[in-house]
C-alpha positions as CSV (number, residue, x, y, z in Angstrom):
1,X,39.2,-136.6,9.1
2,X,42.7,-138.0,9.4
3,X,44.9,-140.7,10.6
4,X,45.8,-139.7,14.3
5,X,48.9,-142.2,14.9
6,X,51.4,-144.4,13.5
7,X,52.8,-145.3,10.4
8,X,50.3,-143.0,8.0
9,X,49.5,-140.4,10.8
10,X,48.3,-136.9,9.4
11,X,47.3,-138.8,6.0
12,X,43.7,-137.3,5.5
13,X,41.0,-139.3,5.0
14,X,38.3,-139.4,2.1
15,X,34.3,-138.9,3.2
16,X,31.9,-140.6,1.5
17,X,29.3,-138.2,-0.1
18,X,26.2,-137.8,1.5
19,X,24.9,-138.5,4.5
20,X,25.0,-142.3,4.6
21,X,27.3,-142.8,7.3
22,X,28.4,-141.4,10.2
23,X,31.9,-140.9,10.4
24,X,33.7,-140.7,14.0
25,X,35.1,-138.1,16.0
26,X,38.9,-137.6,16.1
27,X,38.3,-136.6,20.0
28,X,36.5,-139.9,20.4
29,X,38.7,-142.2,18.0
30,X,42.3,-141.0,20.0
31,X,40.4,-142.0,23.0
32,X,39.2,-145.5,21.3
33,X,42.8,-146.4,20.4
34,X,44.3,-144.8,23.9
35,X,41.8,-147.6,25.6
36,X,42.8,-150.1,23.4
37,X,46.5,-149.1,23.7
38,X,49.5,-151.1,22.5
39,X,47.2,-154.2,22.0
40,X,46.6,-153.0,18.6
41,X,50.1,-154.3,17.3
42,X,50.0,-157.7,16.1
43,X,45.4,-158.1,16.4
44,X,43.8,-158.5,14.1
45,X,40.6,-156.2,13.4
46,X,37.5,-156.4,12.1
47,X,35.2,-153.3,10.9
48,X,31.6,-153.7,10.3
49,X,29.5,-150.9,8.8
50,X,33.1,-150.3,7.6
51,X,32.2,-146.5,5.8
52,X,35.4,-144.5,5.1
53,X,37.0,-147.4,6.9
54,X,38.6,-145.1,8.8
55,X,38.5,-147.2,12.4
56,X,40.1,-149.6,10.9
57,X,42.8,-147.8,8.8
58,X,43.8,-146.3,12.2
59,X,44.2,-149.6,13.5
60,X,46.5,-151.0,10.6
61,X,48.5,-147.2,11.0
62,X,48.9,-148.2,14.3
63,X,50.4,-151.5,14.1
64,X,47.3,-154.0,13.7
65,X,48.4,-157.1,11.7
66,X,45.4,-157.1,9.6
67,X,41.5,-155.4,8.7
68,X,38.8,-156.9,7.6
69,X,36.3,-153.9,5.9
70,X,32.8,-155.3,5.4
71,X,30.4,-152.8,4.4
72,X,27.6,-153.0,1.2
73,X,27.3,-149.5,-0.5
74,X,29.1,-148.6,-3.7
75,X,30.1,-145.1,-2.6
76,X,31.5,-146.3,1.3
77,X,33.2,-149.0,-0.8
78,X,35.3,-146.9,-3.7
79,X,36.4,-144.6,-0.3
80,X,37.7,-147.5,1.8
81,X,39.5,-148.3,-1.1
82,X,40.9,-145.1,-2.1
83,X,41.7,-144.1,1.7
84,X,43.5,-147.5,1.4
85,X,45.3,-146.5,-1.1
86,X,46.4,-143.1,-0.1
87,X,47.8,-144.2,3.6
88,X,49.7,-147.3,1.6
89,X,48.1,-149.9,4.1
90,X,46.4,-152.1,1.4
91,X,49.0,-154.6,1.9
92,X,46.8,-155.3,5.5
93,X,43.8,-155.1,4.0
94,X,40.8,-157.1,3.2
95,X,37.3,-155.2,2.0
96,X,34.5,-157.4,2.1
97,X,31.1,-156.2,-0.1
98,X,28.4,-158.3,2.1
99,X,25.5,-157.4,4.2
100,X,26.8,-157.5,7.9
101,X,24.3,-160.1,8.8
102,X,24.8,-162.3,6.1
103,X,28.2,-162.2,6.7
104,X,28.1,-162.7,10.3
105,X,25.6,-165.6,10.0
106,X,28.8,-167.8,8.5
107,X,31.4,-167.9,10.7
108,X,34.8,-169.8,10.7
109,X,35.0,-168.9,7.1
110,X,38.5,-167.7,5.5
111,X,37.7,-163.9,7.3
112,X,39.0,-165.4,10.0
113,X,38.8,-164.9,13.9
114,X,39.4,-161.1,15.6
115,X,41.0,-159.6,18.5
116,X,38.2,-156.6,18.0
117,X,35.2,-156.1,16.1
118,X,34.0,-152.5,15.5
119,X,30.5,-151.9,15.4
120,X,29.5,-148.8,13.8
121,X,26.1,-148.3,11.8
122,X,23.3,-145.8,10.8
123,X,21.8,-144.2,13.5
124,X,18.6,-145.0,15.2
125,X,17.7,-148.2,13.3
126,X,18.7,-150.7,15.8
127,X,21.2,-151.6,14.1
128,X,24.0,-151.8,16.4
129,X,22.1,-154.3,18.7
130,X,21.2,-156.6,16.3
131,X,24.6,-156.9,15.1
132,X,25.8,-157.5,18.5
133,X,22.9,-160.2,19.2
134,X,24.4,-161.9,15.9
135,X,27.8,-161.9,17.1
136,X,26.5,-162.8,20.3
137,X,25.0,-166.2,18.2
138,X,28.4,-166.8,16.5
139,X,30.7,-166.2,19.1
140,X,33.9,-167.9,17.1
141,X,34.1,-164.5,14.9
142,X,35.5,-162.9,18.2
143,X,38.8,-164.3,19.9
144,X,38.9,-165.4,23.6
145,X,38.7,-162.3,25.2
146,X,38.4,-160.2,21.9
147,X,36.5,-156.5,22.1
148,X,32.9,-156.0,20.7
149,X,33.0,-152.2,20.3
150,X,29.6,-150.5,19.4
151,X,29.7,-146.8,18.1
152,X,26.4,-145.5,19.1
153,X,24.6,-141.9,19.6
154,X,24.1,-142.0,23.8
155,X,20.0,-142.1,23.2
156,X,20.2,-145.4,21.3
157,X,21.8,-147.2,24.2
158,X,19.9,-149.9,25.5
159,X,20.8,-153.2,28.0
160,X,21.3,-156.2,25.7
161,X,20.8,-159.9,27.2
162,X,24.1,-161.3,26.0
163,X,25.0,-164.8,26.5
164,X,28.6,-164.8,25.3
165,X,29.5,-160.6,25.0
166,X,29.9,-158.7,28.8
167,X,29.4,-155.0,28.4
168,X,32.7,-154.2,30.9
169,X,32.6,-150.2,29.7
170,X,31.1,-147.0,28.3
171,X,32.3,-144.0,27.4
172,X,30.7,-140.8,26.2
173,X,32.2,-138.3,23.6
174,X,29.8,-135.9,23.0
175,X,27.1,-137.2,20.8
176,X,29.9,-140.3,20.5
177,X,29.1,-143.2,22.8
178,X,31.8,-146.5,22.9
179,X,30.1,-149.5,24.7
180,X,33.1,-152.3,25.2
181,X,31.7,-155.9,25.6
182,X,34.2,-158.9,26.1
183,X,34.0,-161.4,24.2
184,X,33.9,-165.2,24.9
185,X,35.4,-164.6,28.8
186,X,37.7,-167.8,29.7
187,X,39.2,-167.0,33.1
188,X,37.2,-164.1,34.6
189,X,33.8,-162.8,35.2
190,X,33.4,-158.8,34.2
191,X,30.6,-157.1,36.0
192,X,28.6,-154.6,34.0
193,X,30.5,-151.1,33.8
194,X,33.8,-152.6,35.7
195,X,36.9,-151.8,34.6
196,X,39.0,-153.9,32.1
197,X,42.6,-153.9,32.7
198,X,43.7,-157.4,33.0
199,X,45.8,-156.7,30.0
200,X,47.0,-153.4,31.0
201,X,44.2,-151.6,28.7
């Protein structure tokens, strides 16, 4: 597991021990951040279920202006930070010990508001749905346009009735799946599984 671009590319990454989280593919996070592209630089990023905090140190390497790492386990904490420390992009960070959904539930606090919010927790719980359904109920945490991103095994997928997140894309990496939703649309409709490149992503 390492940093794939940008200023602390090749710096490899601390796992947390056990089998807690699910850490992502390198094939599937280059093609996360070739998606996203150069609308990293300057966004700022938000990483929920945040385990290595690996997703978001990418995004910081790669030019993102801030990361929010919220995530509740002891062990997934002490690697954020120590991963943090190692690729020297602290000065970015912000890690956040909360539960997802009681942080979530209070938005407009000092967190702020993202471009992208990463979505990436333990398999087969459900998990990743209901953390989108509670973004979907506090739309402010996402910017006009911003990215709900869920990381999900391909047999957990489901269709979610969203009133203010449009599922635009999918892709499949393996036993990797990326659903991309858009986030509080203000000039466009997206049809389900359309393509996204009104800001040359």
């Amino acid at each position: 597991m390492r940093v794939i671009a940008g200023k602390a590319k090749g710096h490899r990454l601390k796992s947390v021990p056990g089998k807690g989280t699910r850490p992502i593919t390198d094939r599937a996070k280059s093609a996360l951040f070739s998606i996203i592209g150069n609308d990293i630089i300057g966004c700022r990023f938000l990483d929920l279920f945040a385990g290595t905090g690996q997703v978001g140190i990418e995004a910081l390497s790669r030019g993102a202006v801030g990361a929010v790492f919220v995530e509740r386990a002891g062990q997934a904490l002490r690697t954020i930070r120590e991963n943090l420390a190692h690729t020297r992009l602290e000065a970015g960070a912000r890690v956040v010990r909360a539960d997802v959904f009681d942080f979530l539930a209070s938005p407009g606090g000092p967190a702020g508001v993202f471009e992208y919010v990463y979505v990436a927790p333990p398999q087969y719980r459900g998990l990743w749905a209901q953390t989108l359904r509670a973004l979907d109920a506090h739309p402010a945490w996402l910017a006009d346009d911003g990215w709900a991103i869920a990381q999900i095994h391909p047999r957990e997928y489901e269709d979610l009735a969203l009133e203010h997140l449009a599922l635009f894309d999918q892709r499949s990496y393996g036993k990797v799946m990326l659903c991309f939703y858009l986030g509080n649309p203000s000039f466009r409709e997206v049809e389900e599984g359309g393509e996204a490149d009104e800001r040359g992503r």
